[in-house]
Phi, psi and omega in degrees: 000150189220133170248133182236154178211119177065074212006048183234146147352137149237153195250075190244108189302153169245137161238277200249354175303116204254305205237155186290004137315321157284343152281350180254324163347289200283001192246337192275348181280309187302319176330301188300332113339322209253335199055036167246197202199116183290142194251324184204155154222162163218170193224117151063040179074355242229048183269194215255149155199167190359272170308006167242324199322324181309307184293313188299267150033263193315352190265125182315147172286328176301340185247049189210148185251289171251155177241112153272093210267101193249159187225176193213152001088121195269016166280307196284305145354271122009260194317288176295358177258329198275306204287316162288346165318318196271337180283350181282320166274002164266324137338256148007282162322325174266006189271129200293176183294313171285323188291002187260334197305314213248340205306313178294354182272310181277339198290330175281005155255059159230170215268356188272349183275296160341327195260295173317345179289298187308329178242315165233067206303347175308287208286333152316271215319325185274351180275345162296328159295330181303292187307306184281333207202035162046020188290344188238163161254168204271002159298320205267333178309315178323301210279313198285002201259305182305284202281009167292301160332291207292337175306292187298290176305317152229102179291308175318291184296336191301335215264313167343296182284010166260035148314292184311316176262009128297315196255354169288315188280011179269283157008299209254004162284312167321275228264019189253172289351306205293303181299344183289299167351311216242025166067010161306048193284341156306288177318319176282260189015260134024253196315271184356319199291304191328305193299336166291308212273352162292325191277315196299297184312288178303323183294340189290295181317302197283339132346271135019285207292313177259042170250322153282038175010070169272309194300119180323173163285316185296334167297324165313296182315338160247039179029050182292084039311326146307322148317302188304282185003291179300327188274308167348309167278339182268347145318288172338298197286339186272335191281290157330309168305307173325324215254343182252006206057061171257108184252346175292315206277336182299292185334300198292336187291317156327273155338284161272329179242337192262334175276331172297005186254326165285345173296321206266327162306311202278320177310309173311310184313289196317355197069013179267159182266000000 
């Protein structure tokens, strides 16, 4: 049997594999590794789609001559999923108050939801707010959905422009003891919120940034995973202290370890010294 992928030969041994579920097992783990994503198959010219995989699957290999195997770049993936994601709220959007009542029950087997559950399950949760229970408007979906596009397509400049709303949230972390202090609690607030969705946006962006192999040398050298590791926990430790009113331990956390330490995370990425 000759197995091809994205028509080329692949030099791949059958050892112990009797059926093609077992043989697509061991090609779907390397794909995942590889950072790619099966796109299409066919068996004997013969191709697969949903509503067969069950039957294809099941087939024995002795009785099969090729497997054509097409793959995708978990980026371009991405990409086709998030653009049909946005024609799915304009869907949405034209649809009378009954035609919405259901929408959500089918709209989550299709394939960009699916691909959105698996990958970027944060951005499932808001369309699932929109889509089931009218909890998001399909604007603010809109605006998070494009940017979320502009993350993947251009990771460099996106990531370029949180220079500014990085050193505002740093800024205002220095000062989130003083504002708990002093009964600002709506601004502390506030600052937390900010302070997530800037650490999520960068770790998202910079995802990104090293799977299209942007990310520079010196960040390997300097063993920026293991930084986010250290901050990750010390995120933890500043949230909790938030929850308990701990303003000393917010203060030193704040201050001293989480904002230079999120300053020093974006710089490595960005490739500065």
């Amino acid at each position: 049997m000759e197995i091809k992928i994205n028509g080329r030969t692949a030099d791949i041994t059958i050892d112990n594999e009797k059926t093609v579920a077992e043989v697509m097992a061991g090609i779907e783990q390397w794909l995942s590794g590889s950072g790619h994503r099966l796109s299409g198959l066919s068996i004997d010219g013969q191709s697969a789609d949903l509503s067969s995989l069950d039957i294809v699957f099941a087939k024995e290999i002795d009785t099969i001559n090729t497997i054509d195997i097409l793959t995708m770049a978990i980026t371009e993936l991405a990409v086709i999923s998030i653009v049909n994601l946005l024609a799915d709220i304009d869907e949405f959007d034209n649809l009378s108050y009954d035609g919405r009542i259901n929408f959500y029950t089918n709209w989550k087997e299709r394939p960009q939801a699916v691909f959105a559950l698996e990958q970027m399950p944060d951005l499932y949760s808001f369309f699932e707010a929109a889509f089931l229970n009218g909890a998001l408007s399909s604007q603010t979906l809109r605006s998070i959905t494009e940017e979320r596009l502009r993350e993947i397509q251009t990771p460099v400049d996106e990531f370029s422009n949180l220079r500014p709303l990085l050193e505002e949230t740093c800024t205002r972390l220095t000062d989130l003891p003083l504002d708990i202090q002093t009964g600002k609690d709506a601004k502390a607030a506030q600052t937390i919120q900010i302070f997530s969705g800037i650490t999520e946006k960068v770790f998202r962006v910079y995802k990104q940034l090293e799977i299209q192999g942007y990310i520079p040398e010196t960040a390997a050298e300097k063993n920026l995973t293991q930084q986010i590791y250290d901050f990750n926990g010390m995120v933890k430790e500043l949230l909790t202290a938030y929850e308990k009113n701990d303003t000393v331990l917010i203060g030193d956390l704040a201050e001293y370890e989480i904002a230079p330490r999120l300053a020093e995370i974006y710089n490595t990425a960005a490739g500065e010294k």
